[in-house]
N, CA, C and O of each residue as an XYZ file, in Angstrom:
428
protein
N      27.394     46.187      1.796
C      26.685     44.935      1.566
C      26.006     44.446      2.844
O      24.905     43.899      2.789
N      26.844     44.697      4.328
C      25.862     44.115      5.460
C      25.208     45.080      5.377
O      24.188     44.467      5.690
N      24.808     46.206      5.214
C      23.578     47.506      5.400
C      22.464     46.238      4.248
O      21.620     45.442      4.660
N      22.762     46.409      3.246
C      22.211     45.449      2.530
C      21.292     44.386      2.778
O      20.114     44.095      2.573
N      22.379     43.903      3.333
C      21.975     42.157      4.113
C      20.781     42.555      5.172
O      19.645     42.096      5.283
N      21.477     43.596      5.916
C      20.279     43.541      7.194
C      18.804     44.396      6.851
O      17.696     44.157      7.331
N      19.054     45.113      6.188
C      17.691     45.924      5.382
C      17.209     44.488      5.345
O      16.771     43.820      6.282
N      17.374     44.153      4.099
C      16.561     42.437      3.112
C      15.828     41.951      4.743
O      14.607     41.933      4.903
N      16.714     41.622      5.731
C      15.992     40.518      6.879
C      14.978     41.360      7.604
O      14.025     40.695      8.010
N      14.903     43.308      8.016
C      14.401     43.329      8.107
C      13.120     43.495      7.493
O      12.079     43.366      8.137
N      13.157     43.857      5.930
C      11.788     43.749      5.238
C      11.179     42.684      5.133
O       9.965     42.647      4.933
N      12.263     41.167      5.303
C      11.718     40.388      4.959
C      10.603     39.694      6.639
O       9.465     39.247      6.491
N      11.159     39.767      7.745
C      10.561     40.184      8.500
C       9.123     40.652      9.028
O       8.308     40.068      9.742
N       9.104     41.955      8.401
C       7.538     43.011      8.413
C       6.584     42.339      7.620
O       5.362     42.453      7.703
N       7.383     41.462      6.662
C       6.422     41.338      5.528
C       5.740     39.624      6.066
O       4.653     39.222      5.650
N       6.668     38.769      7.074
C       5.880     37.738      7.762
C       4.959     38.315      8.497
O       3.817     37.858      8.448
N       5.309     39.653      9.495
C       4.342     39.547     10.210
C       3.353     40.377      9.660
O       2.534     40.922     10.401
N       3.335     40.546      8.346
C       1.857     41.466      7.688
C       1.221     40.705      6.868
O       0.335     41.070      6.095
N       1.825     39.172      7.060
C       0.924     37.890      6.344
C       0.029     37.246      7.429
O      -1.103     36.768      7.359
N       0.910     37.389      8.472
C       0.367     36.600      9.896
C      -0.899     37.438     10.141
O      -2.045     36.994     10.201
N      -0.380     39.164     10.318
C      -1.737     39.860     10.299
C      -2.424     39.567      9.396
O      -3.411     39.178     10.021
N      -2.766     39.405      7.970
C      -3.917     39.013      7.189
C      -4.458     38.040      7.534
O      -5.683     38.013      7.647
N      -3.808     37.150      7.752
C      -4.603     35.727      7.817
C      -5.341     35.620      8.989
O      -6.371     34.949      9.059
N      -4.823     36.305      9.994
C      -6.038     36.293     11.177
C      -6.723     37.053     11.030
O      -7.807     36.673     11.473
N      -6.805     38.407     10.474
C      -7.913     39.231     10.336
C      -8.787     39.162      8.970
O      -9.378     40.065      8.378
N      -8.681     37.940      8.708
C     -10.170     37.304      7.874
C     -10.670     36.517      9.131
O     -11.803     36.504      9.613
N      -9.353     35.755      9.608
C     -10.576     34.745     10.694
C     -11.422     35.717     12.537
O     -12.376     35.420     13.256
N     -10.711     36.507     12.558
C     -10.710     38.419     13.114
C     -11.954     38.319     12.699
O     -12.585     37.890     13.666
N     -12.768     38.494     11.676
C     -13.809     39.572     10.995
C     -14.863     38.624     10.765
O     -16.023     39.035     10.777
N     -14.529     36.969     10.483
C     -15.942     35.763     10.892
C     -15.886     35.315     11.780
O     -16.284     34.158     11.647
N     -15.479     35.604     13.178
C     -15.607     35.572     14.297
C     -16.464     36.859     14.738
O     -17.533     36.808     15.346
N     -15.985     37.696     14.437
C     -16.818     39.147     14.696
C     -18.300     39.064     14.450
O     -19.295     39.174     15.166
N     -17.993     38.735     12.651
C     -19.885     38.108     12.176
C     -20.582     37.323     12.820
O     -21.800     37.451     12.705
N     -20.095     36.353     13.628
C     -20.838     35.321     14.525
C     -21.353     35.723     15.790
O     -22.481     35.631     16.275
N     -19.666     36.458     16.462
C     -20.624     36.667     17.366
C     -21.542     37.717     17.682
O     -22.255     37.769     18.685
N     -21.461     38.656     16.632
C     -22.896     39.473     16.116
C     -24.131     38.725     16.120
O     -25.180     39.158     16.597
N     -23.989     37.620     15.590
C     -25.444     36.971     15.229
C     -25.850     36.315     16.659
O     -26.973     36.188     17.148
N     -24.689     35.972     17.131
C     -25.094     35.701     18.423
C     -25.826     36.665     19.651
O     -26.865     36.301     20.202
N     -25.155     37.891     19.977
C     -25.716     38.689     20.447
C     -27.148     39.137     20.028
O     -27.885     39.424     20.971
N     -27.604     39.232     18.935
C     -28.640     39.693     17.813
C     -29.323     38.726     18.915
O     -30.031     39.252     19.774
N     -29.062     36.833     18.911
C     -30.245     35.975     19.380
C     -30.413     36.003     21.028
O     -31.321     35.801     21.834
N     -29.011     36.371     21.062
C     -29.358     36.513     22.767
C     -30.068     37.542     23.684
O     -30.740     37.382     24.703
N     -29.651     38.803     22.897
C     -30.278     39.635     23.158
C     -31.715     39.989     23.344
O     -32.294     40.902     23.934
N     -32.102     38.941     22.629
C     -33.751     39.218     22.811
C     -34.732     38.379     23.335
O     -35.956     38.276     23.256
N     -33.295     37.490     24.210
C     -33.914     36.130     24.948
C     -33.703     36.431     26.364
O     -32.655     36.926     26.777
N     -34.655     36.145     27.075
C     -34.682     36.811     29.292
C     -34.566     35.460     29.157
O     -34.909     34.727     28.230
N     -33.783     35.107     30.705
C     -34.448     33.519     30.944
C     -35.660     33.201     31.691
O     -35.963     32.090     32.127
N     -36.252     34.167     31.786
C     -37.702     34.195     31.806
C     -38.781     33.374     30.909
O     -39.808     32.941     31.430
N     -38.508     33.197     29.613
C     -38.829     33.007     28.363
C     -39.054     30.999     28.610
O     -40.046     30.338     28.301
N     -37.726     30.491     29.262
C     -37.336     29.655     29.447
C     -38.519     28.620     30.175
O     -39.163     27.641     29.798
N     -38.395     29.572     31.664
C     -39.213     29.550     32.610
C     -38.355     28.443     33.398
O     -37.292     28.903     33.815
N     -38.632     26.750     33.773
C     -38.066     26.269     34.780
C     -36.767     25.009     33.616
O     -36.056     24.102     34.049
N     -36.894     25.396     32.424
C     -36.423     24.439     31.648
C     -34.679     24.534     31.700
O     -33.987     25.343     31.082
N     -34.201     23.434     32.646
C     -32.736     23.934     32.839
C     -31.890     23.635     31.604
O     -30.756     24.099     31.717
N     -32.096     23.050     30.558
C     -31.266     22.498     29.521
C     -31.385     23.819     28.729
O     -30.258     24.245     28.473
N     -32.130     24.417     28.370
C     -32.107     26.014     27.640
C     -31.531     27.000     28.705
O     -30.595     27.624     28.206
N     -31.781     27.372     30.065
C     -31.069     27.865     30.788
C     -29.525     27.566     30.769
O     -28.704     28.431     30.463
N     -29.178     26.245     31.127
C     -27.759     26.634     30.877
C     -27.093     26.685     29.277
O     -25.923     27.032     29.116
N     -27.748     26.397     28.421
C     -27.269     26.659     26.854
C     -27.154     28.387     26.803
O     -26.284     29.173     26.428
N     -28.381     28.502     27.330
C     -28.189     29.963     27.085
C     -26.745     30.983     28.030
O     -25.978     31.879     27.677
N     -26.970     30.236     29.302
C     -25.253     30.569     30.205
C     -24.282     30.364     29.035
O     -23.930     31.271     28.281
N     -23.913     29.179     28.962
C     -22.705     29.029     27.945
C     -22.386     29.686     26.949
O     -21.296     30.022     26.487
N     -23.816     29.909     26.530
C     -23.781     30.592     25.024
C     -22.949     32.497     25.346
O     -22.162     33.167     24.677
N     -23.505     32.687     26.392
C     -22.925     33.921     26.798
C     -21.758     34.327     27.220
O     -21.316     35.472     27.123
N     -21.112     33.179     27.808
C     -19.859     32.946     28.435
C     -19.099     32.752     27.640
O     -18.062     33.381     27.853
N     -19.070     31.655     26.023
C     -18.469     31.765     24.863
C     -18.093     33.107     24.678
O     -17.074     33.626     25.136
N     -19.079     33.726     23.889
C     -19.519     34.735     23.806
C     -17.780     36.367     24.401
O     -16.894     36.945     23.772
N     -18.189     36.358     25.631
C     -17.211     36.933     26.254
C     -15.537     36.794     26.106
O     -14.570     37.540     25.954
N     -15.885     35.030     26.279
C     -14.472     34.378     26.020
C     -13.616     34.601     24.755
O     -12.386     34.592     24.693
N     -14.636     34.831     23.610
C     -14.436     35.257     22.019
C     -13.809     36.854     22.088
O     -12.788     37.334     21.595
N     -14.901     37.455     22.935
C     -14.666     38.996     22.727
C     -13.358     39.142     23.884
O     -13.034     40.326     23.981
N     -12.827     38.552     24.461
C     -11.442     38.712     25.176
C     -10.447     37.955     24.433
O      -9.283     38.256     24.700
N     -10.615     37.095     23.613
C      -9.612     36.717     22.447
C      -9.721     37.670     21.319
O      -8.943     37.432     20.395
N     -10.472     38.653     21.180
C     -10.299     39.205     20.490
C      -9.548     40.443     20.621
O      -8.693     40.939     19.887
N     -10.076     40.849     21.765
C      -8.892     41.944     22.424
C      -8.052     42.143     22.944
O      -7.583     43.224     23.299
N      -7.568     40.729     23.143
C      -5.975     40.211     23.203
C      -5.193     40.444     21.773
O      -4.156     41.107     21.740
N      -5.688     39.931     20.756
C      -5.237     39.923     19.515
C      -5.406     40.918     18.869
O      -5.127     40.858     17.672
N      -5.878     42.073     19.385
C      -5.735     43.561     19.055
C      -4.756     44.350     19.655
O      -4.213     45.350     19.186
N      -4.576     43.811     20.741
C      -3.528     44.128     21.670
C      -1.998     43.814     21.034
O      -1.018     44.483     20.707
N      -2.260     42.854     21.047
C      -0.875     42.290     20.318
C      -0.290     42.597     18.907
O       0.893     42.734     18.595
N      -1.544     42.682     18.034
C      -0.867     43.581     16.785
C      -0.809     44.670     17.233
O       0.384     44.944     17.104
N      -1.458     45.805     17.846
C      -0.628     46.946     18.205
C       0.563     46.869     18.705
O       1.173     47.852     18.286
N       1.193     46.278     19.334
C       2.253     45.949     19.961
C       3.319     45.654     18.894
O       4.366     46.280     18.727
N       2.886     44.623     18.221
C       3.689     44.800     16.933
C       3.713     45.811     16.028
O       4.895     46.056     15.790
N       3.075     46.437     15.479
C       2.614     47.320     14.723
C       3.968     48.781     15.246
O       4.770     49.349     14.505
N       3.748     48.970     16.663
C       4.853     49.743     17.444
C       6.275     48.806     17.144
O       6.968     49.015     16.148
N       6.533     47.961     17.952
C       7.830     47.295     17.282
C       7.866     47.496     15.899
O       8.679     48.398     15.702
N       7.377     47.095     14.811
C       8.121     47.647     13.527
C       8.319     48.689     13.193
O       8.999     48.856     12.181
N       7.868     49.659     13.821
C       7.775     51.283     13.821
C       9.173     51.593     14.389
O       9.871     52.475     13.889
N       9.497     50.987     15.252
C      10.758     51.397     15.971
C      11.802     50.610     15.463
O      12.917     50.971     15.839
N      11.764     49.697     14.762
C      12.749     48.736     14.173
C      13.017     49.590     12.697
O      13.942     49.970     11.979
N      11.610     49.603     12.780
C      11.777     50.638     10.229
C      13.106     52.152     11.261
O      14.298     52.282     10.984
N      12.534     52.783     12.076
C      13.127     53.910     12.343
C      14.909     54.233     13.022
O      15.680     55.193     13.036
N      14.924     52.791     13.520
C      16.127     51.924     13.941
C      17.046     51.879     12.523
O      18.089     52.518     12.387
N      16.559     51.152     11.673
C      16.635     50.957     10.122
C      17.401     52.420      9.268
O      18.389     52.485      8.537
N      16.580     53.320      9.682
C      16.838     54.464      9.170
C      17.915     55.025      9.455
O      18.602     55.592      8.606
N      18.305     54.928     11.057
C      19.095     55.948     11.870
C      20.386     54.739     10.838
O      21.167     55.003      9.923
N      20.198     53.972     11.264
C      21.601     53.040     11.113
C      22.061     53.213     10.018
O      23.277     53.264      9.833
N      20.822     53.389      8.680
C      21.330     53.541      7.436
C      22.257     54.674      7.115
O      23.353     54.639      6.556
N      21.481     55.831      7.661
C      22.126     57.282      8.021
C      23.668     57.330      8.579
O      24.598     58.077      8.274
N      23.583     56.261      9.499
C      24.851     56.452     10.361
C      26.033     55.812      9.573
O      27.137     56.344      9.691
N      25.901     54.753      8.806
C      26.666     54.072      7.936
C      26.760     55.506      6.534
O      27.808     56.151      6.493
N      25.917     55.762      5.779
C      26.383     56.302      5.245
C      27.387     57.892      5.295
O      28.155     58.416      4.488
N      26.995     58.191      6.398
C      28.031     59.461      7.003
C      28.816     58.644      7.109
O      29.564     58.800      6.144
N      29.210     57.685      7.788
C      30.808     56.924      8.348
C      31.185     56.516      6.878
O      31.841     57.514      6.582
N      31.202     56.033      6.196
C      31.680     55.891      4.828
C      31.708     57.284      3.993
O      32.250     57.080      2.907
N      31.383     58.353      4.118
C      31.006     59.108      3.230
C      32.735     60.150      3.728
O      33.026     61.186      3.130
């Protein structure tokens, strides 16, 4: 029954953090779309274009610096579900050995 018990906590477990993963990787994937569209407008803007107009010059800084700041939150949070992704790998396989080991010791 504790083999039992502890299976249940850890499925129940994998299965928070494979809700946590969904729900950010919708907000993951319209962040992605944006800042696509962003690059798309920046990309085809020099501040040349501008010429001496500092209020579009620095919109356009910021806009780029966002920009970066997005794409390093994003690869933090890729980082980190891999990281998890490995922890449950070693916890399911943890899972296994233990199950194994209980049932030889009873058997």
């Amino acid at each position: 029954e504790s083999t039992n018990s502890l299976l249940k906590a850890v499925i129940g477990r994998i299965g928070q953090v494979i809700n946590l993963a969904w729900g950010f990787k919708a907000d993951l994937r319209d962040l992605e779309e944006k800042l696509e569209k962003l690059d798309d407008m920046l990309s085809g803007v020099h501040p040349e274009c501008f010429g001496n107009n500092r209020v579009l010059n620095r919109w356009m800084k910021l806009a780029r610096e966002v920009a970066y700041q997005a794409e390093d939150v994003m690869d933090d949070y890729s980082y980190e579900l891999f990281k998890r992704r490995i922890a449950l790998e070693i916890r399911s396989e943890f899972c296994a050995r233990f199950k194994t080991n209980i049932r030889f010791f009873f058997s």
